[in-house]
C-alpha positions in Angstrom: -31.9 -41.7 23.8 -31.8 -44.5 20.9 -29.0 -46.2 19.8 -29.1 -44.2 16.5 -29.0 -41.1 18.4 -26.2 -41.6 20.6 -24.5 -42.9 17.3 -25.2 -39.3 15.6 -24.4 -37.3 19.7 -20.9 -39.7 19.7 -20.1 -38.4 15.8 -21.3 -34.6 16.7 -18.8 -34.5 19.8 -16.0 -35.9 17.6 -16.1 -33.2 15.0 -16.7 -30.7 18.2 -13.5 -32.1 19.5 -10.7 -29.6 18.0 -12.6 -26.7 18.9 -13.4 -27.9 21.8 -9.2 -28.6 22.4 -8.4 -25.6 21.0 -11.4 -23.3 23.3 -9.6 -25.0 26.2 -6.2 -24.6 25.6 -5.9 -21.2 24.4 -8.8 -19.6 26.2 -10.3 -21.3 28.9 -6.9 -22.0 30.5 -5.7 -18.9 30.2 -8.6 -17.1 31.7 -8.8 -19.2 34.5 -4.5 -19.5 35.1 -4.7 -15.3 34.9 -7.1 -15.5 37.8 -5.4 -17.2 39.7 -2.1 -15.8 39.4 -4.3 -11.9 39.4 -4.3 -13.5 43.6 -0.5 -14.2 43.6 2.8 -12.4 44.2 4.4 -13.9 40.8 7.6 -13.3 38.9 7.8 -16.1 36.5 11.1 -16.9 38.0 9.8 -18.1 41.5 6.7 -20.2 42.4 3.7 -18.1 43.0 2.7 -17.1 46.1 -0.6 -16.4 47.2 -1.5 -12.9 48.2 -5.4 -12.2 48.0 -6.8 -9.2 46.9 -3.1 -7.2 47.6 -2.7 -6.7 43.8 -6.4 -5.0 43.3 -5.8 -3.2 46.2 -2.4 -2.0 45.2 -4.0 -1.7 41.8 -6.8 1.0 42.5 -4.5 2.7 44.6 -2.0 3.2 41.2 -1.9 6.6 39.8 -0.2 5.0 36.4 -3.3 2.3 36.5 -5.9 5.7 36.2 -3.5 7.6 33.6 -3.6 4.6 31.7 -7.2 4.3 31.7 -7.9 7.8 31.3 -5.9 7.6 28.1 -6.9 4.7 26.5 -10.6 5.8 27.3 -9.6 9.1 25.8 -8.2 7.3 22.6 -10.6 4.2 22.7 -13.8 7.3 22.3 -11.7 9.3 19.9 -11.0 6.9 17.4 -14.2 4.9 17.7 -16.0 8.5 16.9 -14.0 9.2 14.4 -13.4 6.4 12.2 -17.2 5.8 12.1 -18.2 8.8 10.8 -14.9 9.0 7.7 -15.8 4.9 7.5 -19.5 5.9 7.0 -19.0 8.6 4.5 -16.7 7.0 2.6 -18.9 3.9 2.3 -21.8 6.3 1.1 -19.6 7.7 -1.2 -18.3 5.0 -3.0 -21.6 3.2 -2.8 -23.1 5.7 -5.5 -22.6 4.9 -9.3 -19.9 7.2 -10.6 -16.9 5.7 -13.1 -13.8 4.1 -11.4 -15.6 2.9 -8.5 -13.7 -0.2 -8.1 -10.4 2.0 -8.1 -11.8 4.2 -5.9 -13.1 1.4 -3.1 -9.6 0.1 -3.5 -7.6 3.1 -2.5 -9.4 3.4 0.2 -9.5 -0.4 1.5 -5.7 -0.8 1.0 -4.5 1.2 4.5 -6.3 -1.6 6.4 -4.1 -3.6 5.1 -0.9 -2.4 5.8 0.7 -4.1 9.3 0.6 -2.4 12.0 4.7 -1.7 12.9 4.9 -0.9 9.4 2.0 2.0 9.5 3.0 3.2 12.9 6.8 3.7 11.5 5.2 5.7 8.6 3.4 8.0 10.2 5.9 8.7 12.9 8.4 10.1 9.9 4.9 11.7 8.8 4.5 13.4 12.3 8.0 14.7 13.0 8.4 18.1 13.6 10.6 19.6 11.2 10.7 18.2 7.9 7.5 15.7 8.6 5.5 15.8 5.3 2.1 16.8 7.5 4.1 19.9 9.1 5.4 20.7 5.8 2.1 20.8 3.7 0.6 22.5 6.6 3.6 25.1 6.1 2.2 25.8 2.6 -1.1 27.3 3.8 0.7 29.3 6.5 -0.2 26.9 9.8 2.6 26.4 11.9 1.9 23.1 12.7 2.8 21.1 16.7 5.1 18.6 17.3 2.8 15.9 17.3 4.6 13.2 19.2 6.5 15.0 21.3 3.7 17.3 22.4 1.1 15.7 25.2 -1.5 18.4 24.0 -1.6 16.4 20.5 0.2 13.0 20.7 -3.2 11.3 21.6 -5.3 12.8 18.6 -1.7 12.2 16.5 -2.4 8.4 17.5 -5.9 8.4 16.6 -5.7 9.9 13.4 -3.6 7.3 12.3 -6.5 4.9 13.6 -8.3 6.7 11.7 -6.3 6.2 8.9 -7.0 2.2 8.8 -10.6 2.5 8.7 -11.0 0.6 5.4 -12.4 -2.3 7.3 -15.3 -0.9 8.7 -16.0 0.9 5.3 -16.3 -2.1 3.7 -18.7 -3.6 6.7 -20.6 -0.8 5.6 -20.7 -0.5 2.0 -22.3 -4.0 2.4 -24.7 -2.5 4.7 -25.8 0.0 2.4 -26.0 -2.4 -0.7 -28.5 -4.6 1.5 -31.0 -1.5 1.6 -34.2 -1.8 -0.3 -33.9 0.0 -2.8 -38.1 0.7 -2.9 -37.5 2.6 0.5 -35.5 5.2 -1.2 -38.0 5.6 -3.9 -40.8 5.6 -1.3 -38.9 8.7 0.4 -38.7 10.4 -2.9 -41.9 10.7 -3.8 -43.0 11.9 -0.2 -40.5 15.0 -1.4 -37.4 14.0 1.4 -34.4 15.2 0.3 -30.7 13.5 0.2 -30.4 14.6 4.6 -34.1 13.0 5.4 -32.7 9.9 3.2 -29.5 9.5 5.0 -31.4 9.8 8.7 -34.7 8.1 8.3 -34.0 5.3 5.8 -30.1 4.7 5.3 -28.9 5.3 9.2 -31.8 2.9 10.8 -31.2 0.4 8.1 -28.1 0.2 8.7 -28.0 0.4 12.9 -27.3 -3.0 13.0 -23.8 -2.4 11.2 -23.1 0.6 12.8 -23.7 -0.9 16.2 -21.3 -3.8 15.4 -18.7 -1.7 14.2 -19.1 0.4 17.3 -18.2 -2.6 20.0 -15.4 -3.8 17.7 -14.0 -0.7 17.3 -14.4 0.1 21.5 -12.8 -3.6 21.8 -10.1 -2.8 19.7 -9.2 0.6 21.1 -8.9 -0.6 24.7 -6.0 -2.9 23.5 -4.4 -0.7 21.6 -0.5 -0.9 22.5 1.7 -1.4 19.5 1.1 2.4 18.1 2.2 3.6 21.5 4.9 1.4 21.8 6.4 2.0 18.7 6.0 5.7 18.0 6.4 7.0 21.0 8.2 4.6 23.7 7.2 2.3 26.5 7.1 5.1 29.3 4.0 6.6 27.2 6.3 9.7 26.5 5.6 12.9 26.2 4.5 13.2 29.9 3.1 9.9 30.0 0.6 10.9 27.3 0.0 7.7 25.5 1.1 5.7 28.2 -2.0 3.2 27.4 -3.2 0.4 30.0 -2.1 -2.5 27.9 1.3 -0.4 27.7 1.2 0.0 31.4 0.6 -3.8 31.7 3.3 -5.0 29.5 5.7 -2.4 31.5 4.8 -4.5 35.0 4.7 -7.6 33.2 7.5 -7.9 31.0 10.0 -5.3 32.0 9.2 -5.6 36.5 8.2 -9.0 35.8 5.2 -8.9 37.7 3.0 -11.4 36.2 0.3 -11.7 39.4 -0.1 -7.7 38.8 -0.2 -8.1 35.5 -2.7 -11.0 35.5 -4.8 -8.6 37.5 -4.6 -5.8 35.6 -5.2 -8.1 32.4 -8.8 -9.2 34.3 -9.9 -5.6 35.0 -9.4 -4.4 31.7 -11.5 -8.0 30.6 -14.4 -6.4 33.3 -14.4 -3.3 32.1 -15.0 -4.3 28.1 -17.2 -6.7 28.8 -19.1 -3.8 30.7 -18.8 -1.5 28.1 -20.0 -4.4 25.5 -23.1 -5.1 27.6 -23.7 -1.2 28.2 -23.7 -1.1 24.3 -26.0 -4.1 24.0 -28.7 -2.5 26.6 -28.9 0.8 24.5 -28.6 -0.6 20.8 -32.3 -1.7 21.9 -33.7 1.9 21.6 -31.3 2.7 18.6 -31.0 -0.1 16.6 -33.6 -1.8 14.3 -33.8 -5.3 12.7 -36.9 -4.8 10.3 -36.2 -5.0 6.8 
């Protein structure tokens, strides 16, 4: 290399230098201290001792490790499903030209916003049994309706509805989607006589598979970590019957109640495995589905 180049290498690695502190500190690190301590009998309060594989072994052999997964996997599809198809239609609604659109994209972007504890306090008062506004509208079209929370038939589709609830993000992702259409693909479809259906499956939904495909990981990353819905409308036994006991619950139980951090840790790198699976799986099969030409 020349002297000028090392110059301009020297002055590239010094501007790379804070991320390159911060992707250390707060993520490197981390990864690599959970492994280790995934191989250790650890309780914070004692030096770690090394153990091997005990805690995957003890881990697979955990019937609250499978409910856990079984639920988050039940909430993680659920939601995902869900909010795609309300984010998509809304985003097709308000991406026609009708008076108050503004208004209208508003309304429905301002959920997102709301925090978390905030939402998940709401709609627990929304969800009660007697006297919850949902069971009482549902009162005046003669449905008796459940008790939501504190029924394990319906506290898991009570949680993802209120996911469902915050999709304003996503219908924003794809509202700009939709804008980003060609607008000469539409009128090409019209004149060959398709109709608004044909529209929406062979030019809007491959134009935008890119978006939809992006929104689907995030949303499958999301709803593996879901914990503070759980947590806060329900409790952190995953209550009724261990219903929406999900596995970030489950780990913050052994980690921060049992104070078993080396569990923990390994729990914390299965769950990493198993998104990072589900994120390559998604990968592999956007190629068949999803399409780049414009």
């Amino acid at each position: 290399m020349s002297p000028m180049e090392q110059r301009k290498l020297g002055i590239g690695l010094l501007f790379c230098t804070p991320w390159l502190i911060g992707l250390s500190v707060f993520l490197v690190y981390p990864l690599l201290a959970a492994l280790y301590y995934s191989l250790c009998d650890y309780s914070v309060l004692l030096p770690p001792v090394f153990v091997g594989l005990d805690n995957y072994i003890e881990l697979f052999q955990d019937k609250l490790f499978w409910r856990g997964l079984w639920n988050t996997s039940f909430f993680a599809l659920g939601s995902v499903a869900l909010s795609v198809v309300v984010a998509l239609s809304l985003a097709i609604l308000l991406n026609s030209k009708v008076k108050g659109l503004t208004f209208y994209r508003t309304v429905f972007f301002l959920p997102s916003l709301m925090p978390m504890v905030a939402g998940s306090i709401l709609w627990m008062f929304m969800y009660q049994g007697e006297g919850g506004i949902i069971n009482t509208m549902l009162e005046y079209i003669g449905i008796n309706g459940p008790a939501w929370l504190a029924d394990p038939s319906w506290s898991k589709p009570a949680i993802i509805l209120m996911a469902t609830w915050g999709a304003g993000n996503a219908m924003v992702i794809f509202l700009a989607g939709l804008q980003d259409v060609p607008t000469s693909l539409y009128e090409a479809s019209i004149i060959d006589g398709a109709n608004w259906l044909q529209r929406l499956t062979h030019v809007t939904i491959p134009m935008i598979s890119p978006v939809i495909y992006f929104n689907v990981v995030m949303g499958v990353i999301s709803g593996f970590q879901a914990f503070a819905q759980a947590l806060i409308m329900t409790d952190s036994t995953g209550a009724p019957e261990q219903s929406t006991l999900f596995y970030v619950l489950q780990l913050y139980n052994v980690g921060f109640q049992d104070l078993r951090m080396g569990y923990a840790s390994a729990m914390a790198w299965v769950l990493f495995i198993i998104i990072l699976a589900l994120t390559f799986a998604a990968t592999q099969l956007s190629k068949r589905w999803v399409t780049y030409d414009r």
